[in-house]
C-alpha positions in Angstrom: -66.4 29.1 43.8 -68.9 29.5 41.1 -66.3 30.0 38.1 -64.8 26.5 39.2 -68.2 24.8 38.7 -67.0 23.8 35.0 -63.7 22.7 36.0 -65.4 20.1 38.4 -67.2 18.8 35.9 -64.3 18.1 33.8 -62.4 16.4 36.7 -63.1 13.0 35.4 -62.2 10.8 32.3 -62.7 7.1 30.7 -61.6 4.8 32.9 -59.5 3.9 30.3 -57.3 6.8 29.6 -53.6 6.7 29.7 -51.5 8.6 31.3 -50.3 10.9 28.8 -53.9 12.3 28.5 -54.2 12.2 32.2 -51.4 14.3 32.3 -52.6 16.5 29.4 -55.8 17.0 31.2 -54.6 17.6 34.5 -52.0 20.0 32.5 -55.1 22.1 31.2 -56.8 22.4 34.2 -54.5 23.3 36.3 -53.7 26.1 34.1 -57.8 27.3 33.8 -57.7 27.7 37.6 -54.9 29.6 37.4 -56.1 31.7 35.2 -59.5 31.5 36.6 -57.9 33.3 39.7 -56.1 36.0 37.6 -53.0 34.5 38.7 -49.5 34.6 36.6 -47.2 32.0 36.2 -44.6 34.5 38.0 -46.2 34.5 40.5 -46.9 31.0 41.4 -43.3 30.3 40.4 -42.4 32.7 43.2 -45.2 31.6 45.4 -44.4 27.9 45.1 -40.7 27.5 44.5 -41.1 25.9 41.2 -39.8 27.8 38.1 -41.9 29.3 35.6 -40.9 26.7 32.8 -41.4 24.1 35.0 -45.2 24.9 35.6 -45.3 25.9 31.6 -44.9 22.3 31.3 -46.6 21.3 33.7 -49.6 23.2 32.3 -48.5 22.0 28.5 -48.8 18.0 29.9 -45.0 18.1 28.7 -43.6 16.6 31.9 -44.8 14.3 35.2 -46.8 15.9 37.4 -45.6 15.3 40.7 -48.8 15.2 43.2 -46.8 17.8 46.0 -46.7 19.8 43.3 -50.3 19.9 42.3 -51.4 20.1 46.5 -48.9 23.2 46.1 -50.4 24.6 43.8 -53.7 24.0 44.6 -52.7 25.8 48.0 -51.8 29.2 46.1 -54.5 29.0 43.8 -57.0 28.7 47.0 -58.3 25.1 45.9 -60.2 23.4 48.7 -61.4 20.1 49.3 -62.8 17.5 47.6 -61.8 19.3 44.9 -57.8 20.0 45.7 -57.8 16.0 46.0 -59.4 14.6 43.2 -56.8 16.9 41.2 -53.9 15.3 43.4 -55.6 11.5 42.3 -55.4 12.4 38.6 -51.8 13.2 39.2 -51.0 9.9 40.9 -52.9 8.2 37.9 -51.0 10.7 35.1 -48.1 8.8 37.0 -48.7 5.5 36.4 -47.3 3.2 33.8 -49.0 2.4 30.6 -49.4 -1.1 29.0 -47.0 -0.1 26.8 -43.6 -0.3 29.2 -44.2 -3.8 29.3 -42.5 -3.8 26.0 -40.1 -0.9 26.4 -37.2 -3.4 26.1 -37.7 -4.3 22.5 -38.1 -0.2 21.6 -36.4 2.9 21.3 -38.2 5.8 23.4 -39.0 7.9 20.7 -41.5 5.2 19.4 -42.2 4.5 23.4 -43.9 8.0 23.1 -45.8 7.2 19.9 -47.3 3.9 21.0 -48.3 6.2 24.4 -50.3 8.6 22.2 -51.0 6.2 19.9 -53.4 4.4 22.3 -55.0 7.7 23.8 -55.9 9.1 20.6 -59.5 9.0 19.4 -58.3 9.1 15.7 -56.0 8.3 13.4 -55.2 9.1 10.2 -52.6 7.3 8.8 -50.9 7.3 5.3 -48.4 4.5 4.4 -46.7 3.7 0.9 -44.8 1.0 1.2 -46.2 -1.3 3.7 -49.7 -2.4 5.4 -50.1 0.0 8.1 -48.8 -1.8 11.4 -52.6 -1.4 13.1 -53.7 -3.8 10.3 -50.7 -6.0 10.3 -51.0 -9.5 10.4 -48.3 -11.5 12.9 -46.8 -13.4 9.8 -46.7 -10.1 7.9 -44.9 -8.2 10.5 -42.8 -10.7 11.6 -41.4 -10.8 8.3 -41.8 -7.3 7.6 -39.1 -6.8 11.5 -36.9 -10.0 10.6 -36.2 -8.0 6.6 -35.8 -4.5 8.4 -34.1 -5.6 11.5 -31.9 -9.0 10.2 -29.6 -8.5 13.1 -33.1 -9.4 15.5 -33.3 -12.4 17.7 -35.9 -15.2 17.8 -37.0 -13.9 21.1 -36.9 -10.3 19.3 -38.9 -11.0 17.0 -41.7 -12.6 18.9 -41.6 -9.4 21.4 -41.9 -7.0 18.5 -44.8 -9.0 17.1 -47.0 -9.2 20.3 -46.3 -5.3 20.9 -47.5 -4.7 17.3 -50.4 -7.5 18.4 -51.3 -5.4 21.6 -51.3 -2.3 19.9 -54.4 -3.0 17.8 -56.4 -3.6 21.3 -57.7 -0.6 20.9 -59.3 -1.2 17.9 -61.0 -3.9 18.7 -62.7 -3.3 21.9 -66.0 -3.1 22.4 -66.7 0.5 23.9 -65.4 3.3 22.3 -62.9 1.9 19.8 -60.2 4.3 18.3 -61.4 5.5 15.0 -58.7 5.0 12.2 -58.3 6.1 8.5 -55.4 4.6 6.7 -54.9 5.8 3.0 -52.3 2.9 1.2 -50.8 3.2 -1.9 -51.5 0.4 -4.6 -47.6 -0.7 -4.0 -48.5 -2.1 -0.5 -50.6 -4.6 -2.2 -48.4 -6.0 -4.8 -45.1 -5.9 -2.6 -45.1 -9.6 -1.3 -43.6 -9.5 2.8 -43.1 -13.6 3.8 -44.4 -16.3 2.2 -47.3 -16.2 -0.4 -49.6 -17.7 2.0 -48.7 -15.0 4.6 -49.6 -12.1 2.5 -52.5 -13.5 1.6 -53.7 -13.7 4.3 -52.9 -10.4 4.9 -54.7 -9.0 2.8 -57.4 -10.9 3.7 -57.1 -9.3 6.9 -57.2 -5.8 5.0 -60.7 -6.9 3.8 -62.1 -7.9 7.2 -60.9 -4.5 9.0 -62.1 -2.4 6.4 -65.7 -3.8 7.1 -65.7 -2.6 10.4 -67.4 0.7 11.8 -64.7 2.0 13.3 -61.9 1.6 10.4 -61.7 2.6 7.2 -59.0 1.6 4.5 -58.9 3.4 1.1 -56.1 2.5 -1.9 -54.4 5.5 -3.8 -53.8 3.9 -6.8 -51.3 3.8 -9.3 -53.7 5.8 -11.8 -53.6 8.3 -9.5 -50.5 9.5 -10.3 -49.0 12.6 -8.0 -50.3 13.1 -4.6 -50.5 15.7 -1.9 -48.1 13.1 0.8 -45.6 12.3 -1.9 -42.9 13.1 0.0 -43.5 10.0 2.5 -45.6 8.6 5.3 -47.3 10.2 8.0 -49.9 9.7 11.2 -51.8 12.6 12.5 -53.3 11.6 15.9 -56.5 13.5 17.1 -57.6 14.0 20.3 -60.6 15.5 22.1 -60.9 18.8 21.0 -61.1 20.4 24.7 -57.1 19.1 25.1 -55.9 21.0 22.5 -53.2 18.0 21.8 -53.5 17.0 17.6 -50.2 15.8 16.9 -48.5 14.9 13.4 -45.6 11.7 13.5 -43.0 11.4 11.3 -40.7 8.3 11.5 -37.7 8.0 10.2 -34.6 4.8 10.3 -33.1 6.3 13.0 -35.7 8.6 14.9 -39.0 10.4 14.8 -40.2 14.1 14.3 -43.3 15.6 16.2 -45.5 18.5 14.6 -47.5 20.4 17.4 -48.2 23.4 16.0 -51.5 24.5 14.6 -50.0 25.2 11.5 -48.8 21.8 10.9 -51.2 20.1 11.9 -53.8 22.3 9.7 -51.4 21.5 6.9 -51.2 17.6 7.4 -55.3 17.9 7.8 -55.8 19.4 4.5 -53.7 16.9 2.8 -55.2 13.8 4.2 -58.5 15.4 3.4 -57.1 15.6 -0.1 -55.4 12.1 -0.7 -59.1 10.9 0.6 -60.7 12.3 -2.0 -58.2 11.1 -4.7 -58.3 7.7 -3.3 -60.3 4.7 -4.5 -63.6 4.8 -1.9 -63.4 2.0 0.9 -65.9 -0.1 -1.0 -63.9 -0.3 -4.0 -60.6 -0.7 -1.9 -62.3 -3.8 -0.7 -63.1 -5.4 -3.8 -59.1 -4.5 -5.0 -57.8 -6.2 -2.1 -60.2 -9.4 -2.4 -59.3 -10.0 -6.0 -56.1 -9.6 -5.6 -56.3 -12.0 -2.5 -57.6 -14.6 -4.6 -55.0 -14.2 -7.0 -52.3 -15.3 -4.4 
């Protein structure tokens, strides 16, 4: 059909995507052909067995996506082929495991879900006032940052929790198209030593090197400053392409973590990054801060 011309076009992603934006993608266009046939959720509830809040869901990318489903579905919605089984495909890839579960053992499943989004968003914006952000951590640096905030951690702990921190910057530092972050610190991170002298310098070292690089940019809110628009603690906003409809606002906390979905918030959080960006030092004098103080060490 003519109307589903767009929808083909839109079948296919970077080889590279996860599968929580497979899943949000498949979500969305499952629900434009719906809609594209004038049909209501009711009725392909009714029609497929499946109850309405299940296909919400579905739809939403809030849940797996179970291929019978989607060949269901597709079956109601009068999808043929090839186009019925490249939409069953994405749902067999929306199923698979990410790099990430390699290391579910050493976390919680809150963060699970962060470090999934996390490496599918196309930027972050990231505001941290107590520590170096953990995309720009050093191994030293966050394995004495885990051992003082975890004491109770194992050798073996400790090493897992450092290579997941390690394998989370990947995507920073691949060649074709690289996650785009923005990390606002306050001046504190800088002058609150974590390991051995040696250690954080090198750090920050390390703070100087990113924040030469296209693709990241670090600016210092400093003391001079004075009050802020993200007083009240740290936060990450992830954005993703804008045709997914999925911008997303974390808050962590000791013992869990909050997600913000709705435009609203996420609108909010915008304007106040947008803000503390403008109040910050500018990258190229955050770069000079952080190699004189380097030097200092």
């Amino acid at each position: 059909m003519a109307e589903d011309h767009g929808i083909e076009q839109d079948l296919v992603l970077e080889e590279d995507a996860g599968p929580n934006l497979r899943r949000r993608h498949l979500g969305r266009l499952l629900r434009e052909i719906r809609q594209s046939r004038g049909r209501s959720l009711k009725e392909a509830a009714t029609w497929s067995g499946l109850r309405e809040g299940t296909i919400s869901k579905m739809e939403n990318g809030k849940q797996a996506i179970m291929p019978r489903n989607v060949r269901l579905l597709c079956q109601f919605y009068d999808v043929g082929s090839p186009r019925s089984d490249l939409l069953v495909r994405l749902a067999d890839e929306a199923n698979q495991r990410g790099w990430w579960d390699f290391y579910s053992d050493t976390m919680p499943d809150w963060f699970e879900q962060f470090v999934g989004l996390e490496s599918d968003a196309t930027e972050l914006w990231n505001y941290n006032p107590s520590v170096v952000d953990g995309l720009l951590q050093t191994p030293d640096y966050a394995e004495a940052l885990i051992e003082a905030s975890l004491p109770q951690s194992t050798d073996a702990d400790l090493r897992r929790s450092v290579e997941l921190r390690t394998a989370r910057q990947s995507r920073l530092n691949r060649d074709t198209h690289p996650t785009q972050l923005h990390v606002v610190l306050d001046e504190a991170v800088l002058h609150r030593v974590i390991g051995s002298a040696d250690a954080m310098r090198d750090q920050l070292e390390r703070l100087a090197e990113m924040g030469s690089r296209p693709n990241i940019t670090i600016q210092l809110m400093p003391f001079m400053a004075r009050a802020h628009p993200a007083m009240k603690g740290p936060f990450s906003l992830l954005r993703f392409p804008e045709t997914l409809d999925m911008d997303a606002v974390y808050l962590e906390n000791e013992r869990g973590a909050i997600w913000l979905e709705r435009p609203a918030d996420v609108e909010h959080y915008t304007t106040v990054f947008r803000a503390m960006r403008k109040q910050a030092l500018s990258p190229e004098e955050t770069r000079d801060r952080v190699v004189n103080l380097a030097k200092s060490l």
